[in-house]
C-alpha positions in Angstrom: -13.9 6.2 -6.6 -12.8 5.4 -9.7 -9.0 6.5 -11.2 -9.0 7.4 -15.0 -7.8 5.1 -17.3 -4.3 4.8 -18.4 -2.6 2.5 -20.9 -0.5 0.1 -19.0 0.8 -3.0 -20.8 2.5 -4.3 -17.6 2.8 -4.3 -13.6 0.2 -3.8 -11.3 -2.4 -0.9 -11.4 -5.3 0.4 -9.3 -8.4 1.4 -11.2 -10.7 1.8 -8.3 -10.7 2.1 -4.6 -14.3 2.5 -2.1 -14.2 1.6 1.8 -13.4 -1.9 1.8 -12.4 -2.6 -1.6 -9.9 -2.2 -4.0 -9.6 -2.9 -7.9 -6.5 -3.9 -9.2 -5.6 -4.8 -12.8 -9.1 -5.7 -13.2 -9.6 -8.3 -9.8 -11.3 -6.9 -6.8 -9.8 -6.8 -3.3 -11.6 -7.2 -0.2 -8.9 -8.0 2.3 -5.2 -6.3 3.3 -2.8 -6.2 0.5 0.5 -5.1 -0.6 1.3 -4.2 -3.8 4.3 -2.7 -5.7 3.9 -2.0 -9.5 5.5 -5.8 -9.8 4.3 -7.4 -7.1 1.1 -8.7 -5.3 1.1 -9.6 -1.6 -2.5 -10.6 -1.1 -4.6 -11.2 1.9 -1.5 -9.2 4.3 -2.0 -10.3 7.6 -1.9 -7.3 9.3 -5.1 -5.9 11.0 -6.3 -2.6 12.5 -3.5 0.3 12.5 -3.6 0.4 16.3 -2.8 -3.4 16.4 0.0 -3.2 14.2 3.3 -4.4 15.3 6.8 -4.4 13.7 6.4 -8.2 12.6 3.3 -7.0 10.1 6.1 -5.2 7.8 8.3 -8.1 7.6 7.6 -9.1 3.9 7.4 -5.4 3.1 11.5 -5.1 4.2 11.8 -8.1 1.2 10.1 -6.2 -1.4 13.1 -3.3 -0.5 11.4 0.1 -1.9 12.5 3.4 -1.6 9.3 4.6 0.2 6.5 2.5 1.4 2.4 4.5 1.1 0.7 3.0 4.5 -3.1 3.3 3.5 -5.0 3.1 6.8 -8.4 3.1 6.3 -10.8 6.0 5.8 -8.7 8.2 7.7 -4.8 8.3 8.4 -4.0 7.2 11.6 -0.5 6.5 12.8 0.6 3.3 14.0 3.0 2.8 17.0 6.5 4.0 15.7 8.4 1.0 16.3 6.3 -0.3 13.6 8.1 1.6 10.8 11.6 1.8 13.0 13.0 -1.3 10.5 12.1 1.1 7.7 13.7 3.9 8.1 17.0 2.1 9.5 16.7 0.6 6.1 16.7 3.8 4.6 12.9 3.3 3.4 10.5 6.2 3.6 6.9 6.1 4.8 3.9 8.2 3.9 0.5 7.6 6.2 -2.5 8.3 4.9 -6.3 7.7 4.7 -6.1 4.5 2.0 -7.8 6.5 -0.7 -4.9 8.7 -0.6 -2.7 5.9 -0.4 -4.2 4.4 -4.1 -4.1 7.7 -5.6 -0.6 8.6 -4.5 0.7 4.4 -5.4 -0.4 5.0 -9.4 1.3 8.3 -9.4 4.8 7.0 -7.8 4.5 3.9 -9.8 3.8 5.4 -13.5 7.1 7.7 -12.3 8.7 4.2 -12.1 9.2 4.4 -8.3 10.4 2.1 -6.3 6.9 2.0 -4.8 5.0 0.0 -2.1 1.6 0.1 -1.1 0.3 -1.6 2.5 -3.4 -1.3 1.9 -5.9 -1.7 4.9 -9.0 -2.5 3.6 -10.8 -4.0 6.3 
């Protein structure tokens, strides 16, 4: 799926997402990734949302948003809730979605200039 094209002179940007890969600022993705609109955490080591454990979202507590968009796939499933404990002690809110949902929902939050976050699952 491809987003519509907006002018942005800075920051990071998704232009196109499809099972497996993402486009971002003109580079295609085919693994994990984080990404905040000034920020890019490639190849994130986290794996399948069932295996996810509260060590995966580590580097995420560094990048300190105000709400974190968990893409999971091509449908939203939720991880284990000690996964996202650290972020809501932190004060950090979580959204779960399928990852399409995830892109669409990162470019909206980030052209707001939210303190966005986007864990992607690709793979």
């Amino acid at each position: 799926m491809d987003f519509a094209l907006a002018e942005h002179t800075d920051g990071y940007h998704i232009q196109a997402f499809e099972p497996g890969l993402v486009r971002i600022n003109e580079r295609d993705f085919t693994r994990n990734l984080v990404l905040t609109p000034t920020q890019l955490l490639e190849d994130w080591s986290a794996s399948m949302v069932e295996r996810l454990v509260p060590a995966d979202f580590e580097a995420l507590l560094e990048l300190q948003p105000d709400i974190l968009l968990l893409g999971t796939g091509t449908r939203q499933i939720f991880p284990p809730a000690a996964c996202y404990a650290a972020l809501l002690q932190r004060r950090i809110g979580i959204e779960i979605m399928d990852t399409a949902a995830a892109c669409r929902t990162y470019n909206i939050l980030a052209a707001e200039d939210r303190r966005v976050a986007a864990a992607l699952l690709l793979r």
